[in-house]
C-alpha positions as CSV (number, residue, x, y, z in Angstrom):
1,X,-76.4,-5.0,6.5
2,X,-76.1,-1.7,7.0
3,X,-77.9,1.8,6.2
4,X,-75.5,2.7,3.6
5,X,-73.3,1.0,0.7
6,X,-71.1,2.5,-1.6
7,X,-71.3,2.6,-5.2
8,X,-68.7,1.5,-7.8
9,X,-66.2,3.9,-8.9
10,X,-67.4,4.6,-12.2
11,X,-70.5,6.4,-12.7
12,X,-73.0,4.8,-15.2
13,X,-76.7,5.2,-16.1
14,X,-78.7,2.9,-15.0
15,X,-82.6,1.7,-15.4
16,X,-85.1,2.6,-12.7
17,X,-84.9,-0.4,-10.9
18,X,-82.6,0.6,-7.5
19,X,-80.6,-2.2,-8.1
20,X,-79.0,-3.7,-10.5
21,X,-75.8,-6.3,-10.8
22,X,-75.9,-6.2,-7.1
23,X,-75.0,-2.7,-7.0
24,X,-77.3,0.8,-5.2
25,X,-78.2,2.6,-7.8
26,X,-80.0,6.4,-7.9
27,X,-83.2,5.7,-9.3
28,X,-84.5,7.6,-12.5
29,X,-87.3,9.7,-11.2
30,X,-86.9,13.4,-12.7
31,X,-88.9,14.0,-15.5
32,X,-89.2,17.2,-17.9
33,X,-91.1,19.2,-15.7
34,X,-89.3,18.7,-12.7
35,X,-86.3,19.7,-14.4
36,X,-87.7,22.3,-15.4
37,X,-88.7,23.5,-11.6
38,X,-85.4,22.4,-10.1
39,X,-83.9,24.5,-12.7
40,X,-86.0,28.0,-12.3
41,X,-86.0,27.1,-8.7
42,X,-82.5,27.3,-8.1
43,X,-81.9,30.4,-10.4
44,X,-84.4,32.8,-9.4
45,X,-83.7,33.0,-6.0
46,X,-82.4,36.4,-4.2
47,X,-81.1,37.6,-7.3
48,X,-83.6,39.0,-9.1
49,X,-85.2,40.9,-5.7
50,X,-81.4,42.5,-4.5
51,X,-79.3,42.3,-8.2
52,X,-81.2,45.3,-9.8
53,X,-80.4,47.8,-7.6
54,X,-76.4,46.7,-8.2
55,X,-77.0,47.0,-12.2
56,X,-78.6,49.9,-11.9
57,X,-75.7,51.4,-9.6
58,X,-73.1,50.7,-12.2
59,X,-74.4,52.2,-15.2
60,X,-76.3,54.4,-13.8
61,X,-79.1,54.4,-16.4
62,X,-82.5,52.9,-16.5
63,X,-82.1,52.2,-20.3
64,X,-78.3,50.5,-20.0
65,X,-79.7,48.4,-17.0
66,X,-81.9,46.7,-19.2
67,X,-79.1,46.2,-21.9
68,X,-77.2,44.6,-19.1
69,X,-80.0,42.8,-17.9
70,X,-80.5,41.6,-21.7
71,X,-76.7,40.8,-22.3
72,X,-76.3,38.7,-18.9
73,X,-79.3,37.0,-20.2
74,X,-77.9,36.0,-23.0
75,X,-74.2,35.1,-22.0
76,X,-76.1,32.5,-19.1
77,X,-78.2,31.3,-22.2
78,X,-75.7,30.2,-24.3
79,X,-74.0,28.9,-21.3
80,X,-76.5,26.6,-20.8
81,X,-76.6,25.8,-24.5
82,X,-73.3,24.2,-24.3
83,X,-74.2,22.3,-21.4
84,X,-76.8,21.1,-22.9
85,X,-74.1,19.4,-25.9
86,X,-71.7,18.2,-22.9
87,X,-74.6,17.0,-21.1
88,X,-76.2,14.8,-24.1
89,X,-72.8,14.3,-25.2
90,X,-71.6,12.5,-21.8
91,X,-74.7,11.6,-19.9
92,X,-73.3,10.9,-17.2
93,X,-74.3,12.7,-13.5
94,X,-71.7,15.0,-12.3
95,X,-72.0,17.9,-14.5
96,X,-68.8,20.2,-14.9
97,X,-66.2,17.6,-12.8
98,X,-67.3,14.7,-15.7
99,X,-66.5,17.3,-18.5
100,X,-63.3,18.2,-17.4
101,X,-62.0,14.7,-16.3
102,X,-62.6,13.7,-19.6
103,X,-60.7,16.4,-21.2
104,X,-57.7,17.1,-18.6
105,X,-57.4,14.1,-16.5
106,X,-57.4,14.1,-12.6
107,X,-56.1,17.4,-11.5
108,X,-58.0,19.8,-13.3
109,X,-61.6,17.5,-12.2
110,X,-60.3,17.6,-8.4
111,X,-59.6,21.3,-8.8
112,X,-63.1,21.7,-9.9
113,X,-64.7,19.4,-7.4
114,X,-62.4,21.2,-4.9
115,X,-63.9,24.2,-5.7
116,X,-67.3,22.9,-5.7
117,X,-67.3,21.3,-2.4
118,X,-65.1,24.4,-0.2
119,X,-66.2,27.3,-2.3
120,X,-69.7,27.1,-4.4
121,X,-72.0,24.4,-2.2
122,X,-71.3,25.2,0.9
123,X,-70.4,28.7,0.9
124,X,-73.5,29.5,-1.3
125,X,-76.2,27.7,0.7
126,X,-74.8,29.3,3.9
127,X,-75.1,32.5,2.2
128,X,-78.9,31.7,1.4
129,X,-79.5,30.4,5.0
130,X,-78.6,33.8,6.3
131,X,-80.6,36.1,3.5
132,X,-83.5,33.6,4.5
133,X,-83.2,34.4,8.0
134,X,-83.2,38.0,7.4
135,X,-86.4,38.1,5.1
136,X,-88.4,36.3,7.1
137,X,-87.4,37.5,10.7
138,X,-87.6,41.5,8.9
139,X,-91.2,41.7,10.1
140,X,-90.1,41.1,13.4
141,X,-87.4,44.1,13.3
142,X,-89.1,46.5,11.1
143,X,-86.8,49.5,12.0
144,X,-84.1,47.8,13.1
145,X,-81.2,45.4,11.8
146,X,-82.1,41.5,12.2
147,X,-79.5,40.8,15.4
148,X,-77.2,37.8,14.4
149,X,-78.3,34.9,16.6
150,X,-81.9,34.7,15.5
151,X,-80.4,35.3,12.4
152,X,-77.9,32.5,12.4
153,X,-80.2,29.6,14.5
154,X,-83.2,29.9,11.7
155,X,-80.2,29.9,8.9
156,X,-79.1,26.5,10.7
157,X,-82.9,25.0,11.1
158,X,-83.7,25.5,7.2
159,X,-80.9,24.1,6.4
160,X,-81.1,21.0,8.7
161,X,-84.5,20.8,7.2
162,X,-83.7,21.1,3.8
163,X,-81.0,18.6,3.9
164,X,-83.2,16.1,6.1
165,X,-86.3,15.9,3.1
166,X,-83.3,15.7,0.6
167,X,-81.8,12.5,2.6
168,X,-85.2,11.1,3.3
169,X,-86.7,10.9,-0.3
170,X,-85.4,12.1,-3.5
171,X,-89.4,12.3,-5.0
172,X,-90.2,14.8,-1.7
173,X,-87.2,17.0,-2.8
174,X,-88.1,17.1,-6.3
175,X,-91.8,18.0,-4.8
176,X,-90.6,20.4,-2.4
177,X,-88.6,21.9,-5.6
178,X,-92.0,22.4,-8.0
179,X,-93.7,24.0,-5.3
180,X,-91.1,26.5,-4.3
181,X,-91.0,27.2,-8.2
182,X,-95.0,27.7,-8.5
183,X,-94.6,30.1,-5.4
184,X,-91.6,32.1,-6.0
185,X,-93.2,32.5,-9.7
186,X,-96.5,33.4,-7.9
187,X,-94.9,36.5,-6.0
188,X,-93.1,37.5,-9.6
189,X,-96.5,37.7,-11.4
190,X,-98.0,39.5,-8.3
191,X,-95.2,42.1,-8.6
192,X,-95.5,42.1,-13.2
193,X,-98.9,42.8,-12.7
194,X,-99.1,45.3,-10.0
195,X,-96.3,47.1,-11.8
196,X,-97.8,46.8,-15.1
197,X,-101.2,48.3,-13.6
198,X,-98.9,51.1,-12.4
199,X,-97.9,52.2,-16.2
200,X,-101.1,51.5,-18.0
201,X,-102.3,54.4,-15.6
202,X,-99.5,56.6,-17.1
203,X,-96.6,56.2,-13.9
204,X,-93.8,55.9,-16.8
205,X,-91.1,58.9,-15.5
206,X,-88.6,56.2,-14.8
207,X,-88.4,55.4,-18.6
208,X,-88.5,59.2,-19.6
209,X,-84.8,59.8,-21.1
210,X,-83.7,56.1,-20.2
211,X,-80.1,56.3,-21.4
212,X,-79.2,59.5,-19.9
213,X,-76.0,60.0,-17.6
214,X,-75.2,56.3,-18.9
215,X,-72.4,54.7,-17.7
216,X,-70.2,52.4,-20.2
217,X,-67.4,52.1,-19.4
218,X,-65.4,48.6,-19.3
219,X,-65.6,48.3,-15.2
220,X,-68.8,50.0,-14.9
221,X,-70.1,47.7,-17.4
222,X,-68.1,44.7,-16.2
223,X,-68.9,45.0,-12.4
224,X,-72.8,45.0,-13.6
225,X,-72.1,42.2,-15.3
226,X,-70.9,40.4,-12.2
227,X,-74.6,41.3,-10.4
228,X,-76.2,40.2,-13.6
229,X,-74.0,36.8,-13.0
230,X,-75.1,36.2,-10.0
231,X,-78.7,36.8,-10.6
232,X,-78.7,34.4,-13.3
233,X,-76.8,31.5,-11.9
234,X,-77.5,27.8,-11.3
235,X,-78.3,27.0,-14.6
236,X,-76.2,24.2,-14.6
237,X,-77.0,22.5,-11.5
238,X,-79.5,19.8,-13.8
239,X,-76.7,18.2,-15.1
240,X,-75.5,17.0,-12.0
241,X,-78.7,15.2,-11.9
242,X,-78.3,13.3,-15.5
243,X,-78.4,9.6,-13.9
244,X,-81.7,10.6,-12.0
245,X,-83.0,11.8,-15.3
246,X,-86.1,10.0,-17.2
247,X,-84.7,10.2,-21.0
248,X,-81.9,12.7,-20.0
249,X,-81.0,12.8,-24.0
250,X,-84.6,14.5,-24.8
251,X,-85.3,16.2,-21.2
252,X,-82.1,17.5,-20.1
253,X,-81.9,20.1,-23.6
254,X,-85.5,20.5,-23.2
255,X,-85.1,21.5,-19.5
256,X,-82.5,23.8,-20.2
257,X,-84.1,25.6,-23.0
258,X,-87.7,26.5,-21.2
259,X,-86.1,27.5,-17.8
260,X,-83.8,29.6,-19.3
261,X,-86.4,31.7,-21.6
262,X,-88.8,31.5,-18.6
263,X,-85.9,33.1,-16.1
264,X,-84.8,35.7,-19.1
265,X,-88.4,36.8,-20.0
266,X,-89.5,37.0,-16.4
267,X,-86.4,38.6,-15.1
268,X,-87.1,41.5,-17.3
269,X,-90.9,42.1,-17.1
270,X,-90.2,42.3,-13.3
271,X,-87.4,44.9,-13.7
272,X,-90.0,47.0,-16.1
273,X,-92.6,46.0,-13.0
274,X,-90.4,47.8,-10.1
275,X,-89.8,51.0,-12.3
276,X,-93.4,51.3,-13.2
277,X,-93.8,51.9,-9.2
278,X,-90.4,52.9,-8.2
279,X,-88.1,55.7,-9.5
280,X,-84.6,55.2,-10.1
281,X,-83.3,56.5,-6.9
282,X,-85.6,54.3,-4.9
283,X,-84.3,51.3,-6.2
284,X,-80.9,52.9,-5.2
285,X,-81.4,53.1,-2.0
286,X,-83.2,49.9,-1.3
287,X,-81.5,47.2,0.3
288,X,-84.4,44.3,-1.2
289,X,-86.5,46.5,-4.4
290,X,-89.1,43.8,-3.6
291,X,-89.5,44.7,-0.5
292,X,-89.5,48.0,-1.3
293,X,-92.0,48.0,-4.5
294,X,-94.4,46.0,-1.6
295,X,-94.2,49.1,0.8
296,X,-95.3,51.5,-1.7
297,X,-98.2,49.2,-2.9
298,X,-99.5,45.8,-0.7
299,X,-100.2,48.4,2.2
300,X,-101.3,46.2,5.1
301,X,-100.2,43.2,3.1
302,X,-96.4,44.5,2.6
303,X,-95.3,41.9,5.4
304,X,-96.1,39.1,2.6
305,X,-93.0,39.8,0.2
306,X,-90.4,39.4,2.6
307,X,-92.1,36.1,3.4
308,X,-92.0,35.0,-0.1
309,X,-88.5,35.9,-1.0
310,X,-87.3,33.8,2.2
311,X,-89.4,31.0,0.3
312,X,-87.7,31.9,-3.2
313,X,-84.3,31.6,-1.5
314,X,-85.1,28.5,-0.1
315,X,-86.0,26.8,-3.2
316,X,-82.5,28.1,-4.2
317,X,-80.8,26.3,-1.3
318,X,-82.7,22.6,-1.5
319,X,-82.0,23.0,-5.4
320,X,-77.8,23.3,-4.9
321,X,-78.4,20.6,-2.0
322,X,-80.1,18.1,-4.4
323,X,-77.8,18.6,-7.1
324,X,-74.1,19.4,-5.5
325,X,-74.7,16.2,-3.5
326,X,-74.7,14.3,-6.5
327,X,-71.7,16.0,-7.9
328,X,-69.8,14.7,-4.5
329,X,-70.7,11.5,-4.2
330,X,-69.6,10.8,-7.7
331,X,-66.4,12.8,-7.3
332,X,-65.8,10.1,-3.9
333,X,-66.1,7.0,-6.1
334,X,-63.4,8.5,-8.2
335,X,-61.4,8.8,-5.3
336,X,-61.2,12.3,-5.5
337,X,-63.1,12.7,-1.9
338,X,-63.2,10.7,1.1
339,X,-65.1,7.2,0.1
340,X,-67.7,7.3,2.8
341,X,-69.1,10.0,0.7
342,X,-69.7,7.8,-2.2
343,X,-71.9,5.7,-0.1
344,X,-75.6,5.3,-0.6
345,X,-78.9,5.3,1.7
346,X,-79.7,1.6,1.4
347,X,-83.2,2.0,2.8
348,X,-83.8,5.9,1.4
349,X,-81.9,5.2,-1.7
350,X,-80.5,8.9,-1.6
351,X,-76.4,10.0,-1.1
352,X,-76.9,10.8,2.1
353,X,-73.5,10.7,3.8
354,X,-72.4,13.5,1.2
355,X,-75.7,15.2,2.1
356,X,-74.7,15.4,5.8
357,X,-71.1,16.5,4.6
358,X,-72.8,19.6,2.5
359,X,-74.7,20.6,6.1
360,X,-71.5,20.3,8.5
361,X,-70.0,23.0,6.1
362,X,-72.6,24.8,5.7
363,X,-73.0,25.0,9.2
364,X,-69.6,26.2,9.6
365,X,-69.4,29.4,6.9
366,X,-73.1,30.4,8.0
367,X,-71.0,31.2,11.5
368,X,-69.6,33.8,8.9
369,X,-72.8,35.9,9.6
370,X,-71.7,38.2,6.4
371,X,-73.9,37.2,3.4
372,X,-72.2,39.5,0.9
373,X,-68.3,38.5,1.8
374,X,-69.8,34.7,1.2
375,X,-71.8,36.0,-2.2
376,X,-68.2,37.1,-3.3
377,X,-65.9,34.2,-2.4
378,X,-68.8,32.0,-4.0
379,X,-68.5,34.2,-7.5
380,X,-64.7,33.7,-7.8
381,X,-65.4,30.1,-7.6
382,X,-68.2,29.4,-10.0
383,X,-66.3,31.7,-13.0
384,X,-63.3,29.7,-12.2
385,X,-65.0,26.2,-12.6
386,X,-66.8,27.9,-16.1
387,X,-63.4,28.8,-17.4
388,X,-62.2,25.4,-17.3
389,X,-65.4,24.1,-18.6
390,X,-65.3,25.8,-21.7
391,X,-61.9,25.0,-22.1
392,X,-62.8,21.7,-21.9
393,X,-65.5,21.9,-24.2
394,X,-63.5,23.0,-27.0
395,X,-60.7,20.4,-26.3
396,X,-63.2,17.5,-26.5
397,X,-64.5,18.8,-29.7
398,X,-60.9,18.3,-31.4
399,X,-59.8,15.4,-28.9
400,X,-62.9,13.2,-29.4
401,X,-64.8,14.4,-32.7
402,X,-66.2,11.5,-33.3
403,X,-68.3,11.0,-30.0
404,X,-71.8,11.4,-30.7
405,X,-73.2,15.1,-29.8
406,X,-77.4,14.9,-30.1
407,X,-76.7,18.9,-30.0
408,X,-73.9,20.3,-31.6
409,X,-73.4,24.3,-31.2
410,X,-70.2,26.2,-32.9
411,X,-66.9,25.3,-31.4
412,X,-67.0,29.4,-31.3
413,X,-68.8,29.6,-28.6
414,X,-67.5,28.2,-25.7
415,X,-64.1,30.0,-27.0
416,X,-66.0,33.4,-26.3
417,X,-67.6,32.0,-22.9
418,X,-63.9,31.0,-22.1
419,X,-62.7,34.3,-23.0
420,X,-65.1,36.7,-21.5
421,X,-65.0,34.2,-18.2
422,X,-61.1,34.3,-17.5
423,X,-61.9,38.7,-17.6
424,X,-64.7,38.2,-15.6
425,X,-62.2,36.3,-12.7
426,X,-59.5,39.2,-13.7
427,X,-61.8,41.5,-13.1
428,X,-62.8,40.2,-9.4
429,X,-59.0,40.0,-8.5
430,X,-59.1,43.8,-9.6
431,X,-62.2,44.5,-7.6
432,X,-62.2,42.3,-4.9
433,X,-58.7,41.3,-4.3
434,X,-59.1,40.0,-0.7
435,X,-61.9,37.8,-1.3
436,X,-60.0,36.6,-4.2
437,X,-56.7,35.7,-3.3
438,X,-58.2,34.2,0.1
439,X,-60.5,31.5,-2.6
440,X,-57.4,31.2,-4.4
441,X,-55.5,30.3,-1.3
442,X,-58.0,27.6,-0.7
443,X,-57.9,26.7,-4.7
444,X,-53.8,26.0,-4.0
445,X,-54.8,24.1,-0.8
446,X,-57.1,21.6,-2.7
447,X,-53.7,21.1,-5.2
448,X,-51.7,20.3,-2.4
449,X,-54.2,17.8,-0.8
450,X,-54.5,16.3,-4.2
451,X,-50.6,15.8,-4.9
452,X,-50.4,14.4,-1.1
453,X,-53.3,12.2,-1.0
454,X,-53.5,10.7,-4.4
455,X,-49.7,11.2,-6.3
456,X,-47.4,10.8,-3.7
457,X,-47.7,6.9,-4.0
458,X,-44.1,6.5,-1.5
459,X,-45.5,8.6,1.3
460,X,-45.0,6.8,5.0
461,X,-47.4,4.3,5.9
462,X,-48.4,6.2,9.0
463,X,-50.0,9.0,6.9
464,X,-51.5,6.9,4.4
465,X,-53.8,5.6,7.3
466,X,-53.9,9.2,8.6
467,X,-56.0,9.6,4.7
């Protein structure tokens, strides 16, 4: 027999025994506080040690920064909320793809797991291969630029390693996951409570007049809002993971709702932190504030941050590994990607075959070797795949309102989310219109795939073996 077998077409939940009806199965082993650490691990990531400095930028106030900083919090939060209702609603792994399948049919889920798979996985892991790279080799080149080959063979080998533990054993990713948490929260607390030791000995000139010279206007405020965005993201990633989920009814909400008010609360005693050492134009003109805020107070030590943000942004990359494979496989037994990637380790018991797919594509946009043009391309995609999710969310509500909903929030809000999500993809056509249409080019690809591969049901038999 061999190493892999694929799974039936329909995603179900299934008891922790690996097999059942003669079928693979992913076993349920992620309880609450895993969750929890995949969550926080795949969230805070580079975000919170680059994104100030672009907030800040924007509005151009220390005061506004925090509104911003308070505002993206909140947006992400309910965000998450509504997951939380589709998630208990339809427990079912596959996040996003699932929700919108159910609502719109077959096109709009493979426009979403289109997305996912050219756009979002890939591009975003290669993008945190490369800032990975770059922290830790900075030591190395203190007063110089990080050249691109070292840069680009150590982005490879963490990814090749991260995807090998995720193939190998579920329970040593999930492990993996909790300790990248516990040290990337480590570092945070180090930097609170330095900074925190700076103001209780009176440093507190960066607050003096906080909202002066304020910026507020719609794209000022809007383009911080896209930093913000990305700082905050990956909150959704646990509900690819429902069918690995220990009581995913109870734990997935639960999940949601401590990593979320952990990410928001530490998000902005860490902002607070860097100004207590930093003034306002320091942050401006630092490429990495934690890097910076570690020059001006670790001394000999200041070599230790950029180590730990290239561990932070690892976490972030094993997290969107663990849970975007998921999201593939299933969207493979629905015939909405090739079947081998539906297939499952029949000694290991993970999806590796879609593993290996996320790490041949990730291999070929880290060969990109420009982390922001990635950051970009990967935005566009993930408020795309929102925007349809909260459509979806409100169809299902009048479609199916008798399907049981353990949480229930106000069909309201993911009408606003919707709303404020389609500007925020206006916005980066406005803003970044090459990056844009190029993602939307590959968007209209994935349609045309779609239409040949699975409607045209007369095409010649030649190319139908060709698929």
């Amino acid at each position: 027999m061999g190493l892999c077998k694929r799974k039936d077409s329909q995603p179900e939940i299934k008891d922790p025994a690996a097999m059942g009806d003669g079928k693979v199965v992913l076993k349920k082993q992620i309880n609450l506080f895993q969750g929890v650490a995949i969550i926080v691990g795949i969230i805070v990531g580079s975000g919170i040690f680059v994104s100030p400095v672009g907030i800040l930028q924007n509005v151009r106030s220390v005061g506004m920064s925090f509104v911003l900083w308070v505002i993206c919090g909140i947006y992400n939060a309910l965000g998450a909320v509504c997951y939380a209702e589709l998630g208990t609603m339809i427990p079912q792994g596959g996040g996003e793809y699932i929700y919108i399948r159910r609502a719109f049919g077959d096109i709009a889920s493979f426009v979403c797991l289109w997305i996912d798979f050219v756009l979002i996985c890939p591009v975003g892991i290669a993008a945190m291969g490369l800032m990975f790279s770059v922290y830790l080799l900075k030591p190395i080149y203190p007063d110089c630029d990080v050249p691109e080959l070292p840069q680009r063979l150590l982005g490879g080998l963490i990814t090749c390693l991260l995807i090998a533990v995720n193939c190998v054993n579920v329970k040593w990713a999930t492990k993996v996951q909790v300790v990248i948490t516990i040290s990337k929260l480590v570092a945070l607390a180090t930097i609170i409570i330095i900074g925190f030791y700076f103001i209780a000995k009176g440093e507190t000139e960066s607050f003096q007049d906080s909202f002066a010279d304020s910026d507020t206007s719609a794209g000022a405020i809007a383009l911080s809002f896209y930093s913000g965005f990305w700082a905050y993201s990956g909150w959704s990633y646990l509900n690819f993971l429902v069918d690995e989920m220990v009581n995913p009814v109870r734990n997935l909400p639960l999940a949601i709702f401590i990593s979320m008010t952990l990410v928001i609360c530490v998000y902005l005693l860490a902002n607070v932190a860097y100004l207590g050492v930093l003034s306002p134009l320091q942050m401006l003109s630092s490429p990495a504030v934690a890097v910076t805020f570690a020059d001006q107070t670790l001394g000999p030590l200041k070599w230790v941050m950029p180590i730990l943000i290239a561990i932070s942004v690892s976490g972030t990359m094993n997290g969107t590994a663990l849970s975007m494979s998921r999201l593939f496989f299933i969207g493979a037994g629905n015939g909405h990607l090739p079947q081998f990637v539906s297939m499952i380790n029949y000694k290991r018991l993970t999806p590796m075959p879609s593993l290996l797919t996320i790490l041949v594509l990730t291999l070929i946009f880290q060969n990109s070797g420009d982390i922001f043009y990635l950051i970009e391309m990967e935005g566009f995609g993930f408020a795309s795949i929102l925007v349809m999710t909260f459509a979806s969310h409100v169809y299902l509500r009048y479609k199916e309102p008798d399907l049981p909903r353990p949480i229930k929030v106000p069909v309201a809000l993911p009408a606003v989310l919707c709303v404020v999500s389609v500007a925020i993809v206006v916005l980066t056509f406005y803003q970044k219109p090459k990056e844009s249409f190029l993602a939307l080019g590959l968007v209209a690809l994935g349609i045309v795939l779609y239409l040949v591969c699975g409607k045209w049901k007369t095409k010649p038999k030649s190319i139908q073996e060709k698929i």
